[in-house]
C-alpha positions in Angstrom: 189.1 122.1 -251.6 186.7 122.7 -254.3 187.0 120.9 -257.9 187.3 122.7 -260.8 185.4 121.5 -263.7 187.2 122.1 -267.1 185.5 123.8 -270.1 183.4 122.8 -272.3 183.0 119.5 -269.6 179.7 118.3 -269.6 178.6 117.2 -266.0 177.3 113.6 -265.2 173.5 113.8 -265.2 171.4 111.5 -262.8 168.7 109.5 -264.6 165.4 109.6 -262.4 163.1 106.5 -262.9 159.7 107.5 -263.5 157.3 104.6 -261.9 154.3 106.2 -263.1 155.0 106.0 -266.6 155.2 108.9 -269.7 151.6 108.8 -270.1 151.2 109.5 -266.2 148.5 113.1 -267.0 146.4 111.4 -269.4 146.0 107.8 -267.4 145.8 109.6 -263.6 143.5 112.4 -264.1 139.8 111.5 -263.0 137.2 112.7 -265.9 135.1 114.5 -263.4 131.9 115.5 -264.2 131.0 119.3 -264.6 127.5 120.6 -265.4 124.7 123.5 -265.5 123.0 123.8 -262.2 119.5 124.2 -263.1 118.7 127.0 -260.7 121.8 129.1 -261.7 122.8 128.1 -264.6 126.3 128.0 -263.9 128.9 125.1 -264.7 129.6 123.4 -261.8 132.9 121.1 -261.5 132.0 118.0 -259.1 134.1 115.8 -257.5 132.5 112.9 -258.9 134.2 110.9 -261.7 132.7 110.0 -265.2 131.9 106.3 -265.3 130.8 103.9 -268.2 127.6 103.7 -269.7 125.9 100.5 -267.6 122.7 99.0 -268.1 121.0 100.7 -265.1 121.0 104.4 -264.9 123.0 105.4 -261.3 123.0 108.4 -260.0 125.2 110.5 -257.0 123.6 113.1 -254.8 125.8 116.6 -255.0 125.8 119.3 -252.6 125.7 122.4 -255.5 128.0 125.5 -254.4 126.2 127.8 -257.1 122.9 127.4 -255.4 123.4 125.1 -252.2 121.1 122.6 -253.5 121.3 118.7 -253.7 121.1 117.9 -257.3 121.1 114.2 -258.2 123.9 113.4 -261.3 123.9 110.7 -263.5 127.2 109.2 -263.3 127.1 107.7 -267.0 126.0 111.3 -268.8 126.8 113.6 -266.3 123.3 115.9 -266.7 121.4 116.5 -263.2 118.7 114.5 -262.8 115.1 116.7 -264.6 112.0 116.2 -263.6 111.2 113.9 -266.5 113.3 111.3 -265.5 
């Protein structure tokens, strides 16, 4: 048998809990580091995340996709590593 509803009846709606939180985008997502590949000179997206400015400098090797080179990123600025440094 099915159930009629009447008119204008508003239906019972189910609260979801959210675990995460309200501010679940902006606390979640990863600040990764994008930057200009110095052969290409395309913006690259990494998978490596943004860290704090430390006392000591540290850097991640990346395979580039633009040019298939290994560029050195400091974690802390994001730039490739230049000749300079």
């Amino acid at each position: 048998m099915r159930r009629h509803r009447r008119l204008g009846a508003i239906p019972k709606l189910i609260q979801i809990k959210d675990e995460i939180g309200p501010h679940r985008h902006s606390t979640a997502m990863a600040d990764l580091i994008v930057f200009r590949c110095p052969q290409t000179g395309m913006n690259v997206q990494t998978d490596l995340e943004k860290q704090l400015r430390q006392e000591r400098r540290s850097f991640a090797s990346f395979a580039c996709p633009a040019c298939t080179r290994l560029h050195f990123i400091d974690l802390a600025s994001g730039q490739p590593m230049s000749r300079e440094r």
